[in-house]
DSSP file (Angstrom, degrees, kcal/mol; ACC not computed):
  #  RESIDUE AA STRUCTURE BP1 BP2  ACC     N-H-->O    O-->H-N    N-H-->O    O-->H-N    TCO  KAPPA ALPHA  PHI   PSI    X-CA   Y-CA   Z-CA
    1    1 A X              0   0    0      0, 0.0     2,-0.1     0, 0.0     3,-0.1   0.000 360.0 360.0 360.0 137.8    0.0    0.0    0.0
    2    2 A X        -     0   0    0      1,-0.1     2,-0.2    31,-0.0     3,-0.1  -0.266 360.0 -96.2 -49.6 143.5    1.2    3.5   -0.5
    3    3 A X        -     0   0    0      1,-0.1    -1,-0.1    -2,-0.1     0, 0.0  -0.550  57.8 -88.8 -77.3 154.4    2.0    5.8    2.2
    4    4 A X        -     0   0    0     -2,-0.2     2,-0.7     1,-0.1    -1,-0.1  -0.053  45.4-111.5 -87.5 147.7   -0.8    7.8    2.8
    5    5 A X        -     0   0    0     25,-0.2    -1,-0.1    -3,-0.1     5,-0.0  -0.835  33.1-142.4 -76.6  67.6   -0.9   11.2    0.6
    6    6 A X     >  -     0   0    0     -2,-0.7     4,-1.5     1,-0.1    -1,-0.1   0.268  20.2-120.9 -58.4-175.3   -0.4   14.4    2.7
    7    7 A X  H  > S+     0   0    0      2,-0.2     4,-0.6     3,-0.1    -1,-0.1   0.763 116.7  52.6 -86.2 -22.3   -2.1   17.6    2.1
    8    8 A X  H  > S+     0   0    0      2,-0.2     4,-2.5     3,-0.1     3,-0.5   0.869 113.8  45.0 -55.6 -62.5    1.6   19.5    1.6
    9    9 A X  H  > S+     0   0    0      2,-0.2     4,-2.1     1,-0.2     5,-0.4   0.916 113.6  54.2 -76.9 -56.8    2.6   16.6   -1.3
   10   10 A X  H  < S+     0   0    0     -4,-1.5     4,-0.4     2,-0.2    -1,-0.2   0.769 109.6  44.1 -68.2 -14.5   -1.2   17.1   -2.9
   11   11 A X  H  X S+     0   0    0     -4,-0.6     4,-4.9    -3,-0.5     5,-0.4   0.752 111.1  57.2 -88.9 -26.8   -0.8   20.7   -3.3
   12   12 A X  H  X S+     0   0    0     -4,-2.5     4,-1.2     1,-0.2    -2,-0.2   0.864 107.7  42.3 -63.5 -27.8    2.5   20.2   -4.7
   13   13 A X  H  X S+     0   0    0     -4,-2.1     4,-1.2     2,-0.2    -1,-0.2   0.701 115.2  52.8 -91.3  -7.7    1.6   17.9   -7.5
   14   14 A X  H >>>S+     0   0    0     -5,-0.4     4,-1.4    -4,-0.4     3,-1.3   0.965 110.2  46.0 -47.3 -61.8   -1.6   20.3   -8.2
   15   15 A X  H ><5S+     0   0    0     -4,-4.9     3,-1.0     1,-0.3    -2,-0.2   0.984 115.5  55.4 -61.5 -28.8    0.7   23.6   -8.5
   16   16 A X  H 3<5S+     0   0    0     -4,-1.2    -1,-0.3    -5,-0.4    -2,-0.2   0.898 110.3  39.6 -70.1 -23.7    3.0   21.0  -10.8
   17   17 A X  H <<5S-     0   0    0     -3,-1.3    -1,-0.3    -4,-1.2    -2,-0.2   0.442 115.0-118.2 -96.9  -4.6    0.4   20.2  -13.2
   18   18 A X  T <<5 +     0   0    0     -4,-1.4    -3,-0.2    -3,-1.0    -2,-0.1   0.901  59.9 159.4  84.9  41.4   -0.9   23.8  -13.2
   19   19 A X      < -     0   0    0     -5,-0.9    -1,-0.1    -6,-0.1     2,-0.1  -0.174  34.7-152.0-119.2 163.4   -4.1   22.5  -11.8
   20   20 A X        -     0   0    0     -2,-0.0     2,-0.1     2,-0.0    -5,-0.0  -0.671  27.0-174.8-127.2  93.9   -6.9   25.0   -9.8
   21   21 A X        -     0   0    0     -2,-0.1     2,-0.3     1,-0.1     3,-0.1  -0.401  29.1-138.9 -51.1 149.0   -8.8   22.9   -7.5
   22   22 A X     >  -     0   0    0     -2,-0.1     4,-1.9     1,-0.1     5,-0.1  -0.555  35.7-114.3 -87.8 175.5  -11.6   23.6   -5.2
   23   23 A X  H  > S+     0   0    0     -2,-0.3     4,-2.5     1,-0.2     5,-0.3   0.938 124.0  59.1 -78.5 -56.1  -11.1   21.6   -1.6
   24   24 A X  H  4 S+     0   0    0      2,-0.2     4,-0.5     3,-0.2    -1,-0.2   0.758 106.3  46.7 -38.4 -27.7  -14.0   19.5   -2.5
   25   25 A X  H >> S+     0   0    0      2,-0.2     3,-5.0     3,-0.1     4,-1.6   0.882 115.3  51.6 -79.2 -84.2  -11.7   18.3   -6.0
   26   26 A X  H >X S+     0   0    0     -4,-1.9     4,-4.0     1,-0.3     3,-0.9   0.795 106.4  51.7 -34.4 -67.4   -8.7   17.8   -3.5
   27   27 A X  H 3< S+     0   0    0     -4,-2.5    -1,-0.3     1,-0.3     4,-0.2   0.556 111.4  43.3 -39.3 -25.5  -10.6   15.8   -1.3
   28   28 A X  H <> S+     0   0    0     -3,-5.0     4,-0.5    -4,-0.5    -1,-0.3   0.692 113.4  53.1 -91.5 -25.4  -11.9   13.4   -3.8
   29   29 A X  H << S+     0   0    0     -4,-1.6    -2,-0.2    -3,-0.9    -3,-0.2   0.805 109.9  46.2 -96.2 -16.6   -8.8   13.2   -5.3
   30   30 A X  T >< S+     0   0    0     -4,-4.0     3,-0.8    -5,-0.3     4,-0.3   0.730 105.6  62.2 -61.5 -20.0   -7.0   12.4   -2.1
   31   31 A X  T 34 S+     0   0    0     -5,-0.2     4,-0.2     1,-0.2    -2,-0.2   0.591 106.3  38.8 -99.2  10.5   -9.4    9.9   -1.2
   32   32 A X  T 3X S+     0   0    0     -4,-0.5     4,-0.6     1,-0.1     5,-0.3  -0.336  85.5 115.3-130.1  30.8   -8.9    7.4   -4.3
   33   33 A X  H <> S+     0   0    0     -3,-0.8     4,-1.7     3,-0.2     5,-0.3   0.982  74.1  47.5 -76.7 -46.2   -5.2    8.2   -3.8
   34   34 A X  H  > S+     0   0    0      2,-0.3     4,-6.5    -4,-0.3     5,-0.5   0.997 110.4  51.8 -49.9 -85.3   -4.5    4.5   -2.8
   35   35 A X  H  > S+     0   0    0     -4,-0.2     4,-1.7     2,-0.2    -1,-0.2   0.749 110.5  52.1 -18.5 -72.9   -6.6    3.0   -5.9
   36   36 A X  H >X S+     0   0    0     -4,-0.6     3,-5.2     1,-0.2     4,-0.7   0.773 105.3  48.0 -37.7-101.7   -4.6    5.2   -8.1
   37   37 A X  H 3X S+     0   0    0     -4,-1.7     4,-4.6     1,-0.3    -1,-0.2   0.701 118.0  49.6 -56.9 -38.3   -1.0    4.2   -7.0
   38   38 A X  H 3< S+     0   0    0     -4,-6.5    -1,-0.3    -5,-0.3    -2,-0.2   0.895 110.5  42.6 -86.3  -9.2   -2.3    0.7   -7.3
   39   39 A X  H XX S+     0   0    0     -3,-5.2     4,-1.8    -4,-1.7     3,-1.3   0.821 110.7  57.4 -85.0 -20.7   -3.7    0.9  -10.4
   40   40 A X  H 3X S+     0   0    0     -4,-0.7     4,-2.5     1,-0.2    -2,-0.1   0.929 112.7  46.5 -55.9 -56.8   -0.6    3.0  -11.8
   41   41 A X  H 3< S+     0   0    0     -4,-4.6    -1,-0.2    -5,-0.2    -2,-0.1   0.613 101.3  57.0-103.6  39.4    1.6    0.1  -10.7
   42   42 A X  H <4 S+     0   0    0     -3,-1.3    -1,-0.2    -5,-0.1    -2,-0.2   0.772 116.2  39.1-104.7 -46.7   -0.2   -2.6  -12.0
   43   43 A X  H  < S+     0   0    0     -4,-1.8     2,-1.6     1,-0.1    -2,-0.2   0.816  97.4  79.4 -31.7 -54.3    0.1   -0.9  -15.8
   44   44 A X  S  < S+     0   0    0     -4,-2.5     2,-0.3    -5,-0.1    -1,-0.1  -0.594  77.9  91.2 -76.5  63.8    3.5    0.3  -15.3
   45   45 A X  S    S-     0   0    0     -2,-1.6     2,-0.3     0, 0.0    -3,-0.1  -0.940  88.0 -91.8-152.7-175.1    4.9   -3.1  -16.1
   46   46 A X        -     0   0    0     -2,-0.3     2,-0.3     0, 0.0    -2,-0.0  -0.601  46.7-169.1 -89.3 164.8    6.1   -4.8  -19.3
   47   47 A X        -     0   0    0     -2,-0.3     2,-0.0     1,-0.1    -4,-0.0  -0.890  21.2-114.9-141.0 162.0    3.0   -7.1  -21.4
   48   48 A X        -     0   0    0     -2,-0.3     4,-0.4    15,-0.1    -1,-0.1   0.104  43.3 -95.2 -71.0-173.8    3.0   -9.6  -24.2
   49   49 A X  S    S+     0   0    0      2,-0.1     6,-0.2    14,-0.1    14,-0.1   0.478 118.3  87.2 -91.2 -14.7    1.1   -8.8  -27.6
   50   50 A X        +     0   0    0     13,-0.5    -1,-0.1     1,-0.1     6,-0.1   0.941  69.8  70.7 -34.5 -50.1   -1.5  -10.7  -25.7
   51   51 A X  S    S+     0   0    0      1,-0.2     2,-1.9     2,-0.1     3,-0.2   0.953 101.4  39.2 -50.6 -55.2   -2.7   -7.5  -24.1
   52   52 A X    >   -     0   0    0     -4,-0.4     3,-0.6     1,-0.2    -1,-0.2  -0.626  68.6-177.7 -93.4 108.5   -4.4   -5.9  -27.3
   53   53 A X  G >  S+     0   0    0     -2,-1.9     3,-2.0     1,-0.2    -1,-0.2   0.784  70.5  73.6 -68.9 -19.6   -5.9   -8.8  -28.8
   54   54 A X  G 3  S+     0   0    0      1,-0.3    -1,-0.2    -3,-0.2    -2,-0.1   0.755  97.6  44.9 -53.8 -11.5   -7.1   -6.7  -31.7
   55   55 A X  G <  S+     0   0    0     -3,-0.6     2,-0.4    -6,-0.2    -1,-0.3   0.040 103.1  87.5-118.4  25.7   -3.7   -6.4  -33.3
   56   56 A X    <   +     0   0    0     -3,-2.0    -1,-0.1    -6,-0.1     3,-0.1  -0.940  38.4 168.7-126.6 106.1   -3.1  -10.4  -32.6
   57   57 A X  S    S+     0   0    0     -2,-0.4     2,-0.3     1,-0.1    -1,-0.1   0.725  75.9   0.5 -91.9 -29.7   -4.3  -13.3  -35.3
   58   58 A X        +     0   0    0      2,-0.0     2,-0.3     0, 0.0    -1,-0.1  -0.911  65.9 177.7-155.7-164.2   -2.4  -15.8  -33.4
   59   59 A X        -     0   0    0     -2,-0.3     2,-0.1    -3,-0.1     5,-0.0  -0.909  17.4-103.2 172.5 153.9   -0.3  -16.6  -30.8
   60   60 A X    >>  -     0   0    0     -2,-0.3     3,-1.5     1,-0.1     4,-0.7  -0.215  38.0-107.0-107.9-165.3    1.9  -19.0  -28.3
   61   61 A X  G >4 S+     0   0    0      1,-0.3     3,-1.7     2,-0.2    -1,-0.1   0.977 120.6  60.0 -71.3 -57.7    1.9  -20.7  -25.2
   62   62 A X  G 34 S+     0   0    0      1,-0.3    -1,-0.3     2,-0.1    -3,-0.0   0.652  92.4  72.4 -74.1  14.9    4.3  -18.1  -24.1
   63   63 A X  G <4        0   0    0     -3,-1.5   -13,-0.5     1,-0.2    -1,-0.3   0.769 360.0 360.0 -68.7 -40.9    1.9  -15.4  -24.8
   64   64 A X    <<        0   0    0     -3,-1.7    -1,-0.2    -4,-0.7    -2,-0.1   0.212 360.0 360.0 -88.0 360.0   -0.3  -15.9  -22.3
């Protein structure tokens, strides 16, 4: 699990993305901070040609 998101660290990556939030914005986007980190580093990894099957006509054992 990620360490927990302060309020100091969440206005710094607002001012970095040039963002204007309301506190209500901040507050939702702190509270699915978790989700986020885990979905970031569940993406962030290498895949087969499995992943888009649209672009795949066939494929091997080690594909999957």
């Amino acid at each position: 699990m990620p360490p927990e998101l302060t309020d100091q660290a969440l206005d710094y990556l607002i001012a970095r993305a040039g963002l204007s939030l309301t506190e209500a914005q901040k507050a939702d986007l702190k509270s699915v901070h978790a989700q986020l980190s885990e979905m970031a580093r569940r993406v962030r990894k290498p895949r087969g040609r499995m992943t888009e099957l649209a672009h795949v006509y066939n494929f091997t054992e080690e594909d999957l």
